[in-house]
C-alpha positions in Angstrom: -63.0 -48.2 53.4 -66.4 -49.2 53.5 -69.1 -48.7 56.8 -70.3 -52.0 57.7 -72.6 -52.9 60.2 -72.5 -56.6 61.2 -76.1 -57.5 62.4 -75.6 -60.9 64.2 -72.6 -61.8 66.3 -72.6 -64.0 69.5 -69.6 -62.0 70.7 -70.2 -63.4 74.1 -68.3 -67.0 72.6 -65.4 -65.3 70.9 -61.8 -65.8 72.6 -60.3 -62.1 72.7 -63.2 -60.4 71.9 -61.6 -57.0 72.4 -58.5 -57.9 70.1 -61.4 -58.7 67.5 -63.4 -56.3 68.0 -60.8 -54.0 67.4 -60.1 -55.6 64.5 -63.5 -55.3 63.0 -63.3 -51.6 63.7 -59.6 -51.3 61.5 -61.9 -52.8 58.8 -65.0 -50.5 58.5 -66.9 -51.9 60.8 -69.2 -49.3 62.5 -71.4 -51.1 64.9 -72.3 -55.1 65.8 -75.4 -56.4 66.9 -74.2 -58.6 69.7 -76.9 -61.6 70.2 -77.7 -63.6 73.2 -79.0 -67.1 73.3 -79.5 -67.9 77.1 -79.3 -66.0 80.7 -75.6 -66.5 81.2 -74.8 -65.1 77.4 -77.6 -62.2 77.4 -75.3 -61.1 81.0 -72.1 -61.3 79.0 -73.6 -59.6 76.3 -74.8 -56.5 78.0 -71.3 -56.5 79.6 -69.4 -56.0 76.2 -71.6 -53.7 75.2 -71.1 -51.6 78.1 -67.5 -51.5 77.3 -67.8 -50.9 73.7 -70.4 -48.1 73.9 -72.2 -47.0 71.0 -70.2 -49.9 69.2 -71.7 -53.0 70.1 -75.9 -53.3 70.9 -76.9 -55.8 72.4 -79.5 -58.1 71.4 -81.3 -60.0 74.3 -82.6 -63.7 73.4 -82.8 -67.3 74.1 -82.1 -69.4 71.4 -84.3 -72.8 71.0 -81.2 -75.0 71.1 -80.8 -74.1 74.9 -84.4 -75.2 75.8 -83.5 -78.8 76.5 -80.7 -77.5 79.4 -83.5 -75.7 80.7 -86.4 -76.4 83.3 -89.5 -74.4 83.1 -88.7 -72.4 86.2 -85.5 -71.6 84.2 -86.8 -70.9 81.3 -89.1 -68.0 83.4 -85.9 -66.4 84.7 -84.9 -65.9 81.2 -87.3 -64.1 80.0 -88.0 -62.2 83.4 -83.7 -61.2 82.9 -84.9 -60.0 79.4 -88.1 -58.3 80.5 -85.6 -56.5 83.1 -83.0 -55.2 80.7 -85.3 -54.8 77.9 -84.6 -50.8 78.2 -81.0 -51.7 77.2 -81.4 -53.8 74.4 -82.2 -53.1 70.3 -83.6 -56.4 69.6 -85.0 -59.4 71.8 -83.1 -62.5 69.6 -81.4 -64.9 68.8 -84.8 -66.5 69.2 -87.4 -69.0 66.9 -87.8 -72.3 66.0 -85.4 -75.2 64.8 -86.6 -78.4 63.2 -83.7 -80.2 62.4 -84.1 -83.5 64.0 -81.6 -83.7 66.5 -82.9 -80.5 67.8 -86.8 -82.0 68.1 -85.7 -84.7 69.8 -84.4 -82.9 72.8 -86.9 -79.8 72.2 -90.4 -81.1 70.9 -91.7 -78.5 68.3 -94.7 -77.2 70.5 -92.2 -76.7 73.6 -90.5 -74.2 70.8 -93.2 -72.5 69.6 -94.9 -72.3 73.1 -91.9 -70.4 74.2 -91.3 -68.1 71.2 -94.8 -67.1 71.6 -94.0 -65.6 74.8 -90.6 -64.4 73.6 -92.3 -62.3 70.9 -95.1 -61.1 73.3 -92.4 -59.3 74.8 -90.8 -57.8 71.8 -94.5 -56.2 70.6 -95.0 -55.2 74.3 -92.0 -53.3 74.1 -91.7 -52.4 70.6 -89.2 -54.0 69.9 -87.2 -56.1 66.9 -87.0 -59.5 66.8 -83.5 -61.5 65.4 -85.4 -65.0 64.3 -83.9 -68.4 63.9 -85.9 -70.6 61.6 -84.0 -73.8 60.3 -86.0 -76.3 58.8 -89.1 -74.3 60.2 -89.4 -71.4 58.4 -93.3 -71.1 57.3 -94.3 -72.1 61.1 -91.8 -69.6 62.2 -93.0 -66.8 60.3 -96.6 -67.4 60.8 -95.9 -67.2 64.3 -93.9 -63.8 64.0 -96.6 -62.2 62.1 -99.8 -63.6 64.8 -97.6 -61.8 67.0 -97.9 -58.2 65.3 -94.6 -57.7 65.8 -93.6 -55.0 63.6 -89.8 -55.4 62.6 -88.3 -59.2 62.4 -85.3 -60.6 60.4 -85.1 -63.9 59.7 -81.0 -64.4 59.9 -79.0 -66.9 57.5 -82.6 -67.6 55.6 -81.8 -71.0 53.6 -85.9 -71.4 53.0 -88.6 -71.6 50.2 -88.7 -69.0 48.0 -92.6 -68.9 48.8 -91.8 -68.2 52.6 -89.1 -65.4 50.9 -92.0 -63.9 49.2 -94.1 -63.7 52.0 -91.7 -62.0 54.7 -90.8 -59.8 51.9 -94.0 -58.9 51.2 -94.9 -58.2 55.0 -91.6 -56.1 55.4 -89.4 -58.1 57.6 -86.0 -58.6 56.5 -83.3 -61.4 55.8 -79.4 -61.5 56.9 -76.4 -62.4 54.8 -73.7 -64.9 56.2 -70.5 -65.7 54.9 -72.2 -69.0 54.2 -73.2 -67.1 50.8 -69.8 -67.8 49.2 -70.8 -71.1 48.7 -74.1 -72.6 50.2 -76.9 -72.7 47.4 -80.4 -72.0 49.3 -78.7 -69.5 50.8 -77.4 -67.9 48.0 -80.9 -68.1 46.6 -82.9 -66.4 49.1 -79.5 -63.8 48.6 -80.6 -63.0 45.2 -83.8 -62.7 45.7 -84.2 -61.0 48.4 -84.3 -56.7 47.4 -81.4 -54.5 48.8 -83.7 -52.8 51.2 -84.6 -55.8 52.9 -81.3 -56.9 53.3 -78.6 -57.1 56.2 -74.9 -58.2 56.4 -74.1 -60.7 59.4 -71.2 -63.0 60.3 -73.2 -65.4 63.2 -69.6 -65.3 65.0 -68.0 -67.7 65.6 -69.7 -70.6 63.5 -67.1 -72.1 61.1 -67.8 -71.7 57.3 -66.6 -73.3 54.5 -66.5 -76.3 52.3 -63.0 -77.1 51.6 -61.2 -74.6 53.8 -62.8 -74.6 57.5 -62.3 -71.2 59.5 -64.3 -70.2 62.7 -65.8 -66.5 61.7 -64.9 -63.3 63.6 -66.5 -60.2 63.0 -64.7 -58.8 60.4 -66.1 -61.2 58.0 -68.3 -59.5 57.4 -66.9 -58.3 54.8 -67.1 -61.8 53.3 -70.6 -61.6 53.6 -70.3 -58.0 51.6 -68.5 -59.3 48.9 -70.4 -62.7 48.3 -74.0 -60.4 48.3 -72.2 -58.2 45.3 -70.9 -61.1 43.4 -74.4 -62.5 43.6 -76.5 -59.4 43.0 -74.0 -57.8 40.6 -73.8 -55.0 42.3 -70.5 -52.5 43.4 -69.3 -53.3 47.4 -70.0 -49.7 48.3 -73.8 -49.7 47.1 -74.3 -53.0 48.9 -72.2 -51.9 52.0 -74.1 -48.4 52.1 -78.1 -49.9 52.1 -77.4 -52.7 54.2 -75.7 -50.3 56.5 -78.7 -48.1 56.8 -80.7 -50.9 56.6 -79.3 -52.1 60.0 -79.4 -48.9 61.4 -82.8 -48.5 60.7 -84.0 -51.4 62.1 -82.4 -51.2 65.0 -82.1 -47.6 66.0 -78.3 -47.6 66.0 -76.3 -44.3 66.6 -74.2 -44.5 63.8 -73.1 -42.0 61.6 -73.5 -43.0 58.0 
């Protein structure tokens, strides 16, 4: 049985997340980043993780899609709950940028980037790593990550140029592998290309994948996203699970055994 360490879960949505979780753990799953995405999931958050200690880490964020619920005042008690509990948390995510249309709309683009500015002030304050989302926007994104001087970023489910690849390769941040590598090209792509030792395993549970065949994700998909990474990269499962593993755990400062 492999050790796999799932880097990006929103936990706090799952129904049963203790049957699952315990699931993921009968599977070879040794620890999950658990991401947050506004106040009422970062509470949530940092209550699973309290009751699956030294399993689940919480990652404290506030994802761009929940700007437009959200009035300025709002938006300040997020970041002050994050600023609060930031001595608990391995990462400050799921934050970034999203450009898709329907998202702009609702949440102009410098509303987004005005807000992960001050989102990834607190990660370098605190040394800490940031979990970016970066549809659609990935150059702006990244240029903003690295005017921040944050140190350690990972740009999750990365479906982007291969020139914006390059350059968060080449400035050490990392990408994450979904499920979504069975089957969707740019991300299979940026898969490929990206080096082993800049590259995690994720399951973004509980999106639905699939083209044919729909299923809502649960953590132990992960090991979908393990076997799609070593079709692609021609690899054996145990040398992808094993660096992506201490990949993870490097990254975050997880206390795993490995």
């Amino acid at each position: 049985m492999y050790r796999l360490i799932d880097s990006h879960a929103h936990l706090d949505e799952l129904e049963n997340p203790d049957l699952l979780l315990e699931e993921a753990k009968q599977n070879g799953v040794i620890a999950i980043v658990a991401v947050g995405s506004n106040l009422e999931s970062n509470v949530k958050i940092l209550r699973i993780s309290q009751e699956h200690h030294a399993f689940v880490y919480p990652a404290l964020g506030l994802h761009p899609w929940q700007l437009a619920n959200l009035e300025p005042t709002q938006v300040n008690d997020n970041l002050q709950f994050i600023e609060q509990n930031i001595a608990a948390a391995c990462a400050i995510g799921e934050i970034g940028l999203d450009y898709d249309k329907r998202v702009v709309r609702a949440v102009p683009k410098e509303m987004q980037k005005a807000v992960l500015r001050r989102l990834l002030d607190l990660a370098k304050r605190y040394s800490k790593p940031a979990i970016i989302h970066s549809r659609y926007a990935w150059k702006d994104a990244l240029q903003l990550v690295q005017d921040s001087g944050v140190d350690k970023a990972v740009f999750h489910w990365f479906t982007g140029f291969s020139s914006v690849l390059r350059d968060i390769i080449s400035v050490g941040y990392f990408i994450s592998a979904t499920p979504a590598a069975e089957y969707h090209e740019e991300h299979r792509r940026a898969v490929r290309e990206t080096p082993l030792d800049r590259l995690f395993l994720e399951t973004d549970c509980p999106v639905a994948y699939g083209r044919e065949a729909r299923y809502n994700s649960r953590p132990v998909d992960v090991l979908r996203s393990l076997r799609a990474v070593a079709r692609l990269k021609e690899l054996d499962e145990s040398v992808i699970a094993e660096q992506t593993a201490r990949n993870a755990a490097d990254f975050f400062a997880l206390d795993v055994a490995l």
